[in-house]
C-alpha positions as CSV (number, residue, x, y, z in Angstrom):
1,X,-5.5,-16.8,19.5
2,X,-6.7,-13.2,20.6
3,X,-9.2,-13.3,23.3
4,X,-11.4,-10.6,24.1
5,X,-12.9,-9.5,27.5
6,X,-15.2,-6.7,28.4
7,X,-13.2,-3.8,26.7
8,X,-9.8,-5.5,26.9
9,X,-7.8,-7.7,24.3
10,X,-5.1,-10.1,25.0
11,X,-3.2,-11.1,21.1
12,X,-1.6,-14.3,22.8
13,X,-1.1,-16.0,25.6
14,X,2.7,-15.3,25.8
15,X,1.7,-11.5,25.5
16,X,2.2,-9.5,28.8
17,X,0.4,-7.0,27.8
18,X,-3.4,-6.1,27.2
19,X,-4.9,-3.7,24.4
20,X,-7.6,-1.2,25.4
21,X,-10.6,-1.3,23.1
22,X,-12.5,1.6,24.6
23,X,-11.1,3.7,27.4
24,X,-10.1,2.5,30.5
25,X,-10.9,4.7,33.6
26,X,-8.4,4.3,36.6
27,X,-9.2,2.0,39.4
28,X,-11.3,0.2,36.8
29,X,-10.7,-3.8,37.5
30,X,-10.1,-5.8,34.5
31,X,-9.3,-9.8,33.0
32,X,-5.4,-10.0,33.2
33,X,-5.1,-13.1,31.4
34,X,-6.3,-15.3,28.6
35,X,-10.4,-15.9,28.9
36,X,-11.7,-18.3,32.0
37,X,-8.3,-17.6,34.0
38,X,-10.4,-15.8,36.2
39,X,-7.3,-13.2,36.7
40,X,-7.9,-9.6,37.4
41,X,-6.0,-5.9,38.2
42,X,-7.0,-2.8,38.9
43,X,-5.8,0.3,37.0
44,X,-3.8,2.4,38.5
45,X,-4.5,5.5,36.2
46,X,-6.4,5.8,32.8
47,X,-5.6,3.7,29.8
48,X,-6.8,5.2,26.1
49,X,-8.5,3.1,23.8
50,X,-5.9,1.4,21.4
51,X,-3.0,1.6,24.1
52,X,-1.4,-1.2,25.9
53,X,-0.9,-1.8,29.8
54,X,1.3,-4.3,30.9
55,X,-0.4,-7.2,32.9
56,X,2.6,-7.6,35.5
57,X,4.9,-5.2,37.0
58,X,8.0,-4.3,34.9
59,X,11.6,-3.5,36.2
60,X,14.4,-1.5,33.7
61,X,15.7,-4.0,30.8
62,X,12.5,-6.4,31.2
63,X,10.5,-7.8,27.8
64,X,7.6,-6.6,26.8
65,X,6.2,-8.9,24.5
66,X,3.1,-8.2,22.2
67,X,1.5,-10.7,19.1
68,X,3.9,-13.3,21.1
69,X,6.5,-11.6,19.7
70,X,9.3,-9.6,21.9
71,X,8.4,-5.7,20.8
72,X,10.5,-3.3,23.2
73,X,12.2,-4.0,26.9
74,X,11.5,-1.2,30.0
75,X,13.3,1.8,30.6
76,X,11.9,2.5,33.6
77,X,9.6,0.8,36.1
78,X,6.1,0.4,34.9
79,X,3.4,-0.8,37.7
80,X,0.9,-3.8,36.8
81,X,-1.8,-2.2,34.5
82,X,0.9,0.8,33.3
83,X,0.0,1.9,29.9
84,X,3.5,1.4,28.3
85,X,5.0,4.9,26.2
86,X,7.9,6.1,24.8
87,X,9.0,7.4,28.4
88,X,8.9,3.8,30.0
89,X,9.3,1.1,26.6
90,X,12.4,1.2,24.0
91,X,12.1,-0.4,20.5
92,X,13.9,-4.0,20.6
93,X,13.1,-7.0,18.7
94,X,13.9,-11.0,18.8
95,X,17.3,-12.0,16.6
96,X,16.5,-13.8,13.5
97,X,18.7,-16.7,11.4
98,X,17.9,-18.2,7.9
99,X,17.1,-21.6,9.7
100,X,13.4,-22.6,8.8
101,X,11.2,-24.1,10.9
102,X,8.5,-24.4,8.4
103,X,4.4,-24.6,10.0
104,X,1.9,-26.7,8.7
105,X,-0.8,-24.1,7.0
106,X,-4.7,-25.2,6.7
107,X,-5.3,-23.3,3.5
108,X,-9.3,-21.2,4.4
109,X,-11.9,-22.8,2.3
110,X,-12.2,-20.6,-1.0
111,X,-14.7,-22.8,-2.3
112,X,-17.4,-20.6,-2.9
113,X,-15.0,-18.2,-5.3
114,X,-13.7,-21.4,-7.3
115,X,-15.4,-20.6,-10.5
116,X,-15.9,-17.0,-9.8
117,X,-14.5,-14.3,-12.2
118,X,-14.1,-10.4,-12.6
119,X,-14.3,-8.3,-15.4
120,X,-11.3,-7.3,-16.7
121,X,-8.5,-6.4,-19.4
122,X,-6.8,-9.5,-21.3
123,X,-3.2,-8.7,-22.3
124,X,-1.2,-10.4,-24.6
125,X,1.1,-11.9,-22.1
126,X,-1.8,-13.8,-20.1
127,X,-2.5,-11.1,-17.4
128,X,-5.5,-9.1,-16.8
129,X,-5.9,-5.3,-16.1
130,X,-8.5,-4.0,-13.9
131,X,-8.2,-0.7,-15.7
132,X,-7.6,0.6,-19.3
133,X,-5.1,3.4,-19.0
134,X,-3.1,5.3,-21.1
135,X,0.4,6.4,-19.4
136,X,2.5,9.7,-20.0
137,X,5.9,9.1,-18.4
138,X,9.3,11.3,-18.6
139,X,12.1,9.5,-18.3
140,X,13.4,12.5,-16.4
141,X,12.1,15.9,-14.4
142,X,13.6,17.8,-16.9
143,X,10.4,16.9,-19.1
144,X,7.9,17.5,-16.2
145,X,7.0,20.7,-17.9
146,X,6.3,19.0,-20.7
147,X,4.1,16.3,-19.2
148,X,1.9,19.1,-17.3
149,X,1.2,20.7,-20.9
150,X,0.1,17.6,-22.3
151,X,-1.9,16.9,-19.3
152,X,-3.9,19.8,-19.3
153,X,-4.1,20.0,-23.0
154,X,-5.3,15.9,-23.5
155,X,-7.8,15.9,-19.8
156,X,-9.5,19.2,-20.5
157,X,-10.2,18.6,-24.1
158,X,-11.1,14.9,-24.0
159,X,-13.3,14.8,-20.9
160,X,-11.0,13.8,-17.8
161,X,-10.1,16.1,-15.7
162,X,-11.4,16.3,-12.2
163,X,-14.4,18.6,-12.1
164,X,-13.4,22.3,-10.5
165,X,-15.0,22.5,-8.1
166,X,-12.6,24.6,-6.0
167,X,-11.7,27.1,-8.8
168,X,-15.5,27.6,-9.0
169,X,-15.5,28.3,-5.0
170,X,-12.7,30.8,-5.7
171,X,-14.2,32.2,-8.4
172,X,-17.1,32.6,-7.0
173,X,-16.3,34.2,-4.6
174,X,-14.1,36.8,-6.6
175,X,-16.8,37.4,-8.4
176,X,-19.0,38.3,-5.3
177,X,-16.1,40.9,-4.1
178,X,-16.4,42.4,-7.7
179,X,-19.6,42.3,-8.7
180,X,-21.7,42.6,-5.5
181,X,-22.6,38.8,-5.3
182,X,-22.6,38.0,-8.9
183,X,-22.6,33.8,-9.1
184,X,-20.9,31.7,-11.8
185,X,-22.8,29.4,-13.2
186,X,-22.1,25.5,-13.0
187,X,-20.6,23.7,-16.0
188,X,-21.5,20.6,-17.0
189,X,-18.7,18.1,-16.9
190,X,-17.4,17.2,-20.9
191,X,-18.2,13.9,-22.3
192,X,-15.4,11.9,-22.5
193,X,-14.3,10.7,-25.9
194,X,-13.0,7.5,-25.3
195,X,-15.5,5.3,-23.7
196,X,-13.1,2.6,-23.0
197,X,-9.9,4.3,-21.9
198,X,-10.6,4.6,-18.0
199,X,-8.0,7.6,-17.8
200,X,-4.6,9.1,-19.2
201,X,-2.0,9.0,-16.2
202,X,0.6,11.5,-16.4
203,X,3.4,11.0,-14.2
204,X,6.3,13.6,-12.8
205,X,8.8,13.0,-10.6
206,X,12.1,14.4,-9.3
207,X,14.8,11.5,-10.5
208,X,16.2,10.5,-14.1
209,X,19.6,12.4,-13.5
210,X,22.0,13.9,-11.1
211,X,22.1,10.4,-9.5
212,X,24.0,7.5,-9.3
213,X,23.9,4.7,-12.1
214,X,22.3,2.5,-9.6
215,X,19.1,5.4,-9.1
216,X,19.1,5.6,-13.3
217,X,18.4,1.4,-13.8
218,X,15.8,1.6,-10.8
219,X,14.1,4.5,-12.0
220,X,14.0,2.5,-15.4
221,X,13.0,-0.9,-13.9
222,X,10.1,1.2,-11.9
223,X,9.1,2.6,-15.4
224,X,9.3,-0.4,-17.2
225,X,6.5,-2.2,-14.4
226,X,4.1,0.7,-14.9
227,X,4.3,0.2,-19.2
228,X,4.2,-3.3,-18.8
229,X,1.0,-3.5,-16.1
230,X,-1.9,-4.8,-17.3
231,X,-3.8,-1.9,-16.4
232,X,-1.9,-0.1,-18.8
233,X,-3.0,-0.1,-22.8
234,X,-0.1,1.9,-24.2
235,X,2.3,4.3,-23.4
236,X,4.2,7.6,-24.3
237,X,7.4,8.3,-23.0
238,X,9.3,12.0,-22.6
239,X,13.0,11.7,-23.2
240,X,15.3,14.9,-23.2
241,X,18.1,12.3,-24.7
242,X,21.4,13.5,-22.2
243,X,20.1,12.2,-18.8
244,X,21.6,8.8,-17.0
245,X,18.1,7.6,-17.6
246,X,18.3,5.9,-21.1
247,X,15.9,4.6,-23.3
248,X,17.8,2.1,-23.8
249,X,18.0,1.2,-20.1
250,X,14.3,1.4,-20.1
251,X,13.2,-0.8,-23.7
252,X,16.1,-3.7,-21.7
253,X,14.0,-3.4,-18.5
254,X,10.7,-3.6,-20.7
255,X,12.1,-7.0,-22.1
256,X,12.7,-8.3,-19.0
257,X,9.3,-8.0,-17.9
258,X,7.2,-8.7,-21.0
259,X,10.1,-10.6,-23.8
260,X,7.1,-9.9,-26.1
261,X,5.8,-6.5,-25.2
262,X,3.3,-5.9,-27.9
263,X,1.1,-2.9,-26.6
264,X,1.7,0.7,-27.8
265,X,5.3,2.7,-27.0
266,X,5.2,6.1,-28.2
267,X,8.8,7.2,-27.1
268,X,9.9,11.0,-27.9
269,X,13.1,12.1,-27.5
270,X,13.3,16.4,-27.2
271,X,17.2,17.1,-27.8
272,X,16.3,15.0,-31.7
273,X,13.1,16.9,-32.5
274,X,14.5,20.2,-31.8
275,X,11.7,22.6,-31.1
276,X,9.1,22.3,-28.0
277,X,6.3,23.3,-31.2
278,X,8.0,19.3,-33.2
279,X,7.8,17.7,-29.7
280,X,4.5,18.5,-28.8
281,X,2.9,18.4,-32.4
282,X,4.0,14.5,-32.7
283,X,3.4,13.5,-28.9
284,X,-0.4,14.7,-28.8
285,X,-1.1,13.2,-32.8
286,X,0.6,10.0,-32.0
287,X,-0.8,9.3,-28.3
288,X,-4.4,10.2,-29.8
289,X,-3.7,7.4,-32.2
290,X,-2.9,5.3,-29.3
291,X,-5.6,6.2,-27.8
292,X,-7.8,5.2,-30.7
293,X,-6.2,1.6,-30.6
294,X,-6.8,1.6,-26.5
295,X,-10.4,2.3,-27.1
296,X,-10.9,-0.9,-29.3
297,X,-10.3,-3.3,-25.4
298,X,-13.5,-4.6,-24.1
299,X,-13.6,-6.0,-20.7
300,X,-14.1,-10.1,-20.4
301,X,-14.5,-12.4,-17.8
302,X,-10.8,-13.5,-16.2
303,X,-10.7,-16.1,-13.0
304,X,-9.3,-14.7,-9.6
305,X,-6.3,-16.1,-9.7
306,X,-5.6,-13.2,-12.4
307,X,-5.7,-10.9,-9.0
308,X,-2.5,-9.3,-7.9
309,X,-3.4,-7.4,-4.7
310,X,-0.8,-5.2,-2.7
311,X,-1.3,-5.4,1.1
312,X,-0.2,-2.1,2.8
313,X,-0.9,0.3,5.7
314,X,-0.1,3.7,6.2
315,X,-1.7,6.2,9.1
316,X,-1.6,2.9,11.4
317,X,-3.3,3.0,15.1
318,X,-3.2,0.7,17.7
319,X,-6.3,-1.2,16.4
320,X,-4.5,-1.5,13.0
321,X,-2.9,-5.4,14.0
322,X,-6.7,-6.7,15.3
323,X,-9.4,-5.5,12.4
324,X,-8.2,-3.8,9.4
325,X,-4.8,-5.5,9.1
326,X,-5.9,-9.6,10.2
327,X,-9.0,-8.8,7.6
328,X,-6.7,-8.4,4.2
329,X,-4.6,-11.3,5.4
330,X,-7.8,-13.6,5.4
331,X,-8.3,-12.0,2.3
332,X,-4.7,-12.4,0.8
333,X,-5.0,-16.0,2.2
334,X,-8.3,-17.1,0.1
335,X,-6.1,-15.3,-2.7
336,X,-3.0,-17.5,-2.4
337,X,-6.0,-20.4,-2.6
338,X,-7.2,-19.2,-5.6
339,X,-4.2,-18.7,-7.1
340,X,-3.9,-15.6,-7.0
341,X,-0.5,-13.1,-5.7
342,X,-0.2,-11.1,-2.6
343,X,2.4,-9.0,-2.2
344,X,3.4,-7.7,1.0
345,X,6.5,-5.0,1.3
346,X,7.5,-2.0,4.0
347,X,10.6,-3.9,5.1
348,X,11.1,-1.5,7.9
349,X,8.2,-2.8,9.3
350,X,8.9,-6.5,9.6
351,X,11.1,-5.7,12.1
352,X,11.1,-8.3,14.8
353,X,9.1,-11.0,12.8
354,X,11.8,-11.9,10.2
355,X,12.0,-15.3,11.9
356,X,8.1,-15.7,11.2
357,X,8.6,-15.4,7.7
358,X,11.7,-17.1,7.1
359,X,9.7,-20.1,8.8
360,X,6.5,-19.6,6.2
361,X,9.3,-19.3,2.9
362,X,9.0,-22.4,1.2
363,X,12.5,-22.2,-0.1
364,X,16.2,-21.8,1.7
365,X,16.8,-19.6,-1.1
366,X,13.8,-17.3,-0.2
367,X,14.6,-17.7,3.0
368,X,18.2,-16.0,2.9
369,X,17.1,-13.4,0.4
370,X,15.2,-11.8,2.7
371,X,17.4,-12.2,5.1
372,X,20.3,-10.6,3.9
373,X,17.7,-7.6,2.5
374,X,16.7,-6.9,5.9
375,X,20.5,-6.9,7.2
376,X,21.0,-4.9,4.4
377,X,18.6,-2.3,4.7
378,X,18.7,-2.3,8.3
379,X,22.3,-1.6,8.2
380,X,22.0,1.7,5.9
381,X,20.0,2.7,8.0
382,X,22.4,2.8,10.5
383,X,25.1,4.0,8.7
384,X,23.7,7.9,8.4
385,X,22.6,7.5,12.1
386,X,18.9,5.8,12.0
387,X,17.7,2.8,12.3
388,X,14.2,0.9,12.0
389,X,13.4,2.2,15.8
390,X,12.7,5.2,14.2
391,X,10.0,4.2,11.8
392,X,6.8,5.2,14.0
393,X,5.3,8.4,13.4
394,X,3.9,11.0,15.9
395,X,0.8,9.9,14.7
396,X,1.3,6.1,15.3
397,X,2.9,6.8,18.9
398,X,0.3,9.0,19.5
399,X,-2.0,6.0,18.9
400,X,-0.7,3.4,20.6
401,X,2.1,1.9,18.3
402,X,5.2,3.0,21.0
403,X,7.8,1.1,19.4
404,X,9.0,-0.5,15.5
405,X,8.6,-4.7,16.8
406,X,4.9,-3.4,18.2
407,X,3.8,-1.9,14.9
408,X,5.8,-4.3,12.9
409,X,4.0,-6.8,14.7
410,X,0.4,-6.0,13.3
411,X,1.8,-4.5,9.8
412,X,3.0,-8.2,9.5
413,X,-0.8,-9.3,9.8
414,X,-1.9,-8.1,6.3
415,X,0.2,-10.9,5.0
416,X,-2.2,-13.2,6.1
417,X,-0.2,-17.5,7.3
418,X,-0.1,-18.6,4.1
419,X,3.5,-19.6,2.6
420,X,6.2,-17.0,1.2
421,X,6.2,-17.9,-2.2
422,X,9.1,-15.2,-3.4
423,X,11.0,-12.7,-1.9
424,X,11.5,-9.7,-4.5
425,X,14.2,-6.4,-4.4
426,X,13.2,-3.4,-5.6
427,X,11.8,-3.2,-8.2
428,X,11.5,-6.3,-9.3
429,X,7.9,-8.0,-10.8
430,X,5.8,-10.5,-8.8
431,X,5.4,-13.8,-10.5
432,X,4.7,-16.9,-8.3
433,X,1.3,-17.2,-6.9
434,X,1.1,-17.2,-3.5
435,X,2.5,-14.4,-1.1
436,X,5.4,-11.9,-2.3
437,X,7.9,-9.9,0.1
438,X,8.6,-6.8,-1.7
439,X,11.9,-4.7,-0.4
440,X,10.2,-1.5,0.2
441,X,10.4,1.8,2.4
442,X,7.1,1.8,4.5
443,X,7.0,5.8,3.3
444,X,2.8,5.1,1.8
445,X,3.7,6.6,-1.8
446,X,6.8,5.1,-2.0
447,X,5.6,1.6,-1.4
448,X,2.4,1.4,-3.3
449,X,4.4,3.2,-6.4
450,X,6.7,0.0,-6.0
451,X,3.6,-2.4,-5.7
452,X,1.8,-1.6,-8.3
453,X,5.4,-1.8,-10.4
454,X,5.6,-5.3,-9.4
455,X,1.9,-6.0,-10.7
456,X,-0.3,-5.3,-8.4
457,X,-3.7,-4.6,-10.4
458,X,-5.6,-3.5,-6.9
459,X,-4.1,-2.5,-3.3
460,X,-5.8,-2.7,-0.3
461,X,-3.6,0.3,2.5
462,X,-5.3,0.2,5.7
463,X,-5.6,3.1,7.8
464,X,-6.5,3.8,11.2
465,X,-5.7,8.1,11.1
466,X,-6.9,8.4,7.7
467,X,-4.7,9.1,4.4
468,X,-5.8,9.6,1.1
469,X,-2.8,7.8,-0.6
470,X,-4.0,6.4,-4.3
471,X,-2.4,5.5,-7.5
472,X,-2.0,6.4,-10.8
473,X,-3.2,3.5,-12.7
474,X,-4.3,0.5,-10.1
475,X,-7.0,1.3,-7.3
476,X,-6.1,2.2,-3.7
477,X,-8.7,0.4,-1.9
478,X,-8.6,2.2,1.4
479,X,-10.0,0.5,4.5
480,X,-9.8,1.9,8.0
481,X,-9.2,0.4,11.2
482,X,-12.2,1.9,13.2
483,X,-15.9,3.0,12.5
484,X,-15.3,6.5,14.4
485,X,-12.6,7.1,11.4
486,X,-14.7,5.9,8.5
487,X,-17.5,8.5,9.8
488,X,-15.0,11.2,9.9
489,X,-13.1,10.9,6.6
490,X,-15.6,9.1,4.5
491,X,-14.3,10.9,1.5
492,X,-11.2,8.8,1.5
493,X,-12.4,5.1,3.0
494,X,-13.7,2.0,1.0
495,X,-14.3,-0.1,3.4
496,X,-15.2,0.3,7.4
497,X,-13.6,-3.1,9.5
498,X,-14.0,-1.6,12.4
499,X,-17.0,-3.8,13.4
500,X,-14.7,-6.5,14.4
501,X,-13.2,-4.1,17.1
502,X,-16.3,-4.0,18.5
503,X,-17.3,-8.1,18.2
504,X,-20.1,-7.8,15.4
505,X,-17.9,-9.2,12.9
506,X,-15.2,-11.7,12.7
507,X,-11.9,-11.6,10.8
508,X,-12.9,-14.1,8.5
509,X,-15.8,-12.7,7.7
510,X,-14.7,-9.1,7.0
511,X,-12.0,-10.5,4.5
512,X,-15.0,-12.5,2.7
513,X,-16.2,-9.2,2.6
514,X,-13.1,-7.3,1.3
515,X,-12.9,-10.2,-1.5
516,X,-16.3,-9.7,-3.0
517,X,-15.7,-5.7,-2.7
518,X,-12.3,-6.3,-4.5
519,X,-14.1,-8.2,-7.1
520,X,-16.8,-5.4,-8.1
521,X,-14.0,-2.7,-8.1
522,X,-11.4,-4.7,-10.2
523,X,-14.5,-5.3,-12.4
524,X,-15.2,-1.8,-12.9
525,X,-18.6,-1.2,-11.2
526,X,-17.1,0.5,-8.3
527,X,-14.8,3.5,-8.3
528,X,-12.5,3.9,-5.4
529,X,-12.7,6.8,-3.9
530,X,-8.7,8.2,-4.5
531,X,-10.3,7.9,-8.2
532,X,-12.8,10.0,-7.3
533,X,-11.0,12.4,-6.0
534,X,-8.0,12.2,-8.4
535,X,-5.6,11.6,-5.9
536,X,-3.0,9.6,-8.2
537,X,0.4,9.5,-5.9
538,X,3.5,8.5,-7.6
539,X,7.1,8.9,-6.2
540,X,9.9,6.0,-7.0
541,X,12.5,5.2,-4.2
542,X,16.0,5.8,-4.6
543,X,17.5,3.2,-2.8
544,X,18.1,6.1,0.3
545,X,17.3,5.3,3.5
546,X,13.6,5.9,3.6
547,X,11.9,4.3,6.6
């Protein structure tokens, strides 16, 4: 159990090291140990807030252990109270076997949500969308084109696009440098036509061909989760008919997922049609049909358990594993109570805590799945001369996550103590209540674009440096790990936790918190704000090492 004393955290008691809250001047005396031990040391220089200093002298080749897990070993020697960096700490992490060693978990009392519901969109095969979306899709770049004219052709005339308010600065000010100060006048935003279609998503990306088979069926499976999520009402689908990419591939993919797919599949195939003038003239007649039919769904009451959240973090900081992170995971836990799915991916960092999880699977089978897709991955990376050591960014390092194990360590927080109920591959679709491990990059886009494929109708990404990652079709819920960053970039946050840095909230209480907020926004009542700002990030993974 963390233990806090006067600016200083301690994770657990088999940690030896300590977590700066606020910074630490040198000479400054400080609690060494757990709280009531009495033990103290001074400083010997200054520690920044969200670093670590080691509570005992360290000699070359000794652990450093963090979370209770081990999270690097010395490289040089680092005096008691040290603040441990790349220049003294190396990456290294515990070994792990497919032996459980399962824990007795005291499910959270989710009482008080039992018969509570959110507003949402009742498909025909039982699930519930939190949005109403129509979805453009190519099944490869060579339609991107394409997609953009549609896009600007179906948002401008039928009231979504973003408002302009930067082509208005620009123009604006061109008009000032021509006419002497001359100001364009501000434009109302257009009423949108379809009252009940929340938005039309159109998607681009870079893959479809030119790859190997492999790339082609996940491209298709990764296609197939975004037509089949609930919070999508129909679909129209881009084909130039030559690439690896098949419709085929993609309708087999479709039937996996939904054996009865009934909602809207408007697929176009350019090479057939001939002319761009055919391909456009029956793509914008037949998706405003659609559209018509999408306007018809009315939002009704669903119970929780229809929630499927993504857990994620991206722009992590050293207070990342003690407010943001530890908050979802209560939340994901009441979930799992409820009924409900978590799903927790970034496979890269889950190094060092593998045996943690293969302990919580509730299956041998789950057990040596994920497993063998951690060797795996683990081992590719290797292969072109990388490896899972090299997964922190400038920006994490720079904040106090010095090694993979140490961020690993807290990114494994956001999926909460309850049980693993599956372990999924990329891009498979989340099923079993409970929590989900999801084979994923930890790269933001690539993740949440492979969450939201497996069913995730809301994500919550935590962030301690600030990102404006969203979605295309499921709301980014973006919560940051410290007040100081939520009153920077409040353009981009949802949700401030850093209060429990500070002691005026509790874990527990902020994930109560994030539930209910969770509930309004997969209701509708509240917009995130990556919807606000249109920020709708989609790139799949192709199976490359991508850390």
């Amino acid at each position: 159990m963390a233990q806090l004393q006067r600016g200083v955290l301690q994770l657990d008691a088999r940690d030896n090291v300590l977590i700066a809250l606020e910074d630490l001047r040198a000479g400054e005396v400080v609690a060494s140990g757990m709280a009531g031990d009495g033990a103290t040391l001074t400083l010997p220089g200054a520690v920044p807030a969200k670093h670590k200093f080691v509570t005992a002298a360290r000699a070359p080749g000794d652990p450093v252990f963090m979370y209770g897990v081990l999270v690097g070993r010395a490289t040089r020697p680092i005096p008691a109270g040290g603040v441990v960096n790349t220049a003294n700490l190396k990456h290294d992490s515990a070994a792990f076997t497919t032996e459980r060693h399962p824990q007795a978990w005291s499910a959270p009392d989710a009482s008080r949500w039992r018969e509570r519901t959110f507003l949402g969109y009742h498909r025909a095969d039982g699930r519930v969308g939190t949005r109403n979306i129509w979805l453009v899709v190519p099944m490869v770049f060579c339609e991107n084109r394409n997609i953009a004219v549609l896009r600007q052709a179906f948002e401008e005339e039928l009231g979504y696009a973003q408002p302009p308010k930067y082509r208005r600065q620009v123009a604006q000010l061109a008009a000032g440098y021509r006419e002497g100060g001359a100001r364009v006048a501000e434009q109302p935003a257009s009423a949108r036509v379809f009252e009940y279609v929340d938005g039309i998503r159109f998607l681009t990306h870079t893959a479809g061909c030119g790859g190997t088979r492999d790339d082609a069926q996940g491209l298709c499976g990764l296609l197939a989760g975004y037509i089949t999520h609930p919070n999508v009402a129909g679909a129209t689908v881009l084909s130039l008919g030559c690439q690896h990419a098949q419709i085929a591939m993609l309708m087999a993919e479709i039937q996996k997922r939904d054996p009865h797919f009934a909602r809207p599949l408007l697929v176009f195939d350019q090479q057939r049609l001939g002319t761009e003038a055919t391909l456009m003239d029956r793509a914008i007649t037949e998706t405003f049909a659609g559209l018509v039919q999408a306007d018809q769904c009315r939002r009704t009451p669903a119970p929780l358990s229809r929630l499927t959240l993504g857990l994620k973090c991206g722009g992590s900081d050293g207070f990342s594993g003690i407010s943001a992170n530890p908050a979802i995971g209560h939340t994901a836990d009441l979930l799992a109570t409820l009924g409900g799915i978590g799903v927790l991916a970034e496979f890269p960092e889950l190094c060092g805590v593998e045996q943690s999880l293969i302990d919580r699977c509730q299956n041998q089978a789950g057990a040596e799945r994920f497993a063998a897709l951690m060797r795996t991955y683990a081992g590719r990376a290797r292969e072109v001369g990388s490896g899972f050591d090299m997964n922190p960014s400038p920006g994490n390092i720079r904040d106090g996550l010095i090694t993979d194990a140490m961020k690993s360590a807290g990114a494994a927080r956001k999926g909460g103590r309850s049980p693993v109920a599956a372990v999924l591959d990329y891009p498979e679709l989340a099923t079993a209540a409970g929590l989900n491990l999801l084979c994923t990059p930890g790269n933001d886009v690539e993740c949440v674009t492979a969450q939201v494929a497996a069913g995730c109708n809301v994500v919550l990404f935590t962030t301690g440096l600030g990102t404006p990652t969203g979605n295309p079709i499921a709301p980014v819920v973006k919560l940051a790990t410290n007040t100081a960053l939520a009153a920077r970039m409040p353009d981009i946050i949802d949700i401030d936790t850093g209060a429990i840095v500070t002691g005026a909230s509790t874990v527990e209480a902020m994930g109560e918190r994030i539930l209910e907020r969770v509930i309004e926004i997969a209701s509708g009542t509240v917009a995130v704000q990556a919807e606000l700002l249109g920020q709708y990030d989609f790139i799949p993974w192709k199976r490359g090492v991508s850390l």
